[in-house]
C-alpha positions as semicolon CSV with decimal commas, in nm:
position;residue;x (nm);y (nm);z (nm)
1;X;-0,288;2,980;2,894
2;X;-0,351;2,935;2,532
3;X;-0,262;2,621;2,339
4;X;-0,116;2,608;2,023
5;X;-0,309;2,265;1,929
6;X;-0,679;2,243;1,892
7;X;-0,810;1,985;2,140
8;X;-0,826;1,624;1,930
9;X;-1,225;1,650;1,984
10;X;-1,251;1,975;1,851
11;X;-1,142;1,889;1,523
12;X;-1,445;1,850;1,242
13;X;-1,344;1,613;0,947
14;X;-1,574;1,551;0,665
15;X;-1,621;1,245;0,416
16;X;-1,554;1,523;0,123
17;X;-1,170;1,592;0,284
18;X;-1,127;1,233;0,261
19;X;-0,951;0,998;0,003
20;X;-1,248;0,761;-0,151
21;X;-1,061;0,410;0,046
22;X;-1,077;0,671;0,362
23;X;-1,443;0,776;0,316
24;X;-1,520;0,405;0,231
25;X;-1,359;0,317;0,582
26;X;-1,492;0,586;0,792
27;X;-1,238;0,697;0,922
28;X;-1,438;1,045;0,943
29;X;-1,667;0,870;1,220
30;X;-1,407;0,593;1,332
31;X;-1,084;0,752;1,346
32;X;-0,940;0,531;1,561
33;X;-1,057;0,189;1,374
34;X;-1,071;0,351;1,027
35;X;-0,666;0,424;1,082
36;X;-0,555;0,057;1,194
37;X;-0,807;-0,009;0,874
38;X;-0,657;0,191;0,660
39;X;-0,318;0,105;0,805
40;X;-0,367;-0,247;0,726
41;X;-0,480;-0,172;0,399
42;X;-0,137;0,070;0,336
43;X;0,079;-0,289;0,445
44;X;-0,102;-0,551;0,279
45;X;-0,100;-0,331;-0,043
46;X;0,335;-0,244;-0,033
47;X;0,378;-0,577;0,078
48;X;0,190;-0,709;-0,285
49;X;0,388;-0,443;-0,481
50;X;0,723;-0,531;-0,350
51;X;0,640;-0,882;-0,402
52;X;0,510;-0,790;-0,777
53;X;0,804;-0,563;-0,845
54;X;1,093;-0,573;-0,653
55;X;1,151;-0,892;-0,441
56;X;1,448;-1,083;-0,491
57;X;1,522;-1,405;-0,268
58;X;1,705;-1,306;0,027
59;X;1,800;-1,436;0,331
60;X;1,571;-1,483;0,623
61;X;1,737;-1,198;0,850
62;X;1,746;-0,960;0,515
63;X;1,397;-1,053;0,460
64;X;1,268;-0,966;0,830
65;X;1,488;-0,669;0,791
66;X;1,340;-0,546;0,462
67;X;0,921;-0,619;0,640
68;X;1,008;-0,452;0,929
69;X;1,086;-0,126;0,716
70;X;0,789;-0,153;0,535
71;X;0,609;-0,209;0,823
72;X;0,748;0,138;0,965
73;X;0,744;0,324;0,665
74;X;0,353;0,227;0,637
75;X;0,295;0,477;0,941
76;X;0,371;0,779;0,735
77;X;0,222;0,640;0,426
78;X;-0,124;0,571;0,640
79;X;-0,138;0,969;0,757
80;X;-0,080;1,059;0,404
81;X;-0,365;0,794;0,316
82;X;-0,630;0,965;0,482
83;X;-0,644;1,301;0,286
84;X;-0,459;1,151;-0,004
85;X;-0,555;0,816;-0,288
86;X;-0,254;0,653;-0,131
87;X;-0,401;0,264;-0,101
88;X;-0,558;0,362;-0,467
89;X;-0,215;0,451;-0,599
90;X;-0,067;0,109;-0,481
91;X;-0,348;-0,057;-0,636
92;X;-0,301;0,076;-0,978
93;X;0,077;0,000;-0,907
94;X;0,001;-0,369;-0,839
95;X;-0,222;-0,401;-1,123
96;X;0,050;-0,268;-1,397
97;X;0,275;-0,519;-1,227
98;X;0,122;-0,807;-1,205
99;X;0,021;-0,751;-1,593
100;X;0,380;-0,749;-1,639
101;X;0,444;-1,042;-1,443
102;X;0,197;-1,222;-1,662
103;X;0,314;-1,076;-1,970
104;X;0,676;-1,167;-1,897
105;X;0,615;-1,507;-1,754
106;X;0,419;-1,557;-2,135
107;X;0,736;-1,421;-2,284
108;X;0,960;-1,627;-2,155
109;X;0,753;-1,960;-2,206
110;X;0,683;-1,856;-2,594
111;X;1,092;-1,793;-2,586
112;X;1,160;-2,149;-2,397
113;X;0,908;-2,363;-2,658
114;X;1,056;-2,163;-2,987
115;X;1,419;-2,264;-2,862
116;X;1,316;-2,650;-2,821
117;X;1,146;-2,624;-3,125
118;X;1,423;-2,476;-3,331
């Protein structure tokens, strides 16, 4: 009977097919603890960029609502991680926004003094 799938043991991954966060977690040598890594990394890092860019206050069930998605659509994002510069992409995302943040939290308190001053 042949199989369609190549046995899970039988498949040869090298540090060069994966994304630099990947290689840096082993998940070449680990798989299993480099994913739940890796998948950790995926969260923490859309939870920051949501936070940074898109969060508006919500109610508590909305909230849980809107985490649990995350927290499901980090599954797919994690797979793609692993061949892919996924958790470096979020990075540079959360860097441009928090230099907006600060830039538009400056903006706003330069706008606030000039219209007491005035």
């Amino acid at each position: 009977m042949y199989t369609a799938v190549a046995p899970l043991n039988d498949i040869e991954v090298t540090k060069e097919q994966l994304s630099w966060f990947a290689g840096v977690l082993n998940v070449h040598e680990a798989p299993i603890t480099g994913f739940w890594l890796m998948y950790a990394a995926v969260v923490v890092m859309c939870i920051l960029v949501y936070n940074l860019g898109f969060a508006r206050r919500l109610p508590l069930l909305k909230n849980a609502v809107v985490y649990t998605v995350m927290l499901i659509g980090a599954f797919p994002l994690t797979i793609f991680a692993i061949g892919m510069p996924v958790v470096e992409s979020l990075l540079a995302a959360a860097v441009v926004l928090g230099i907006y943040k600060i830039r538009l939290r400056r903006h706003k308190k330069e706008k606030q003094e000039n219209a007491t001053s005035s």
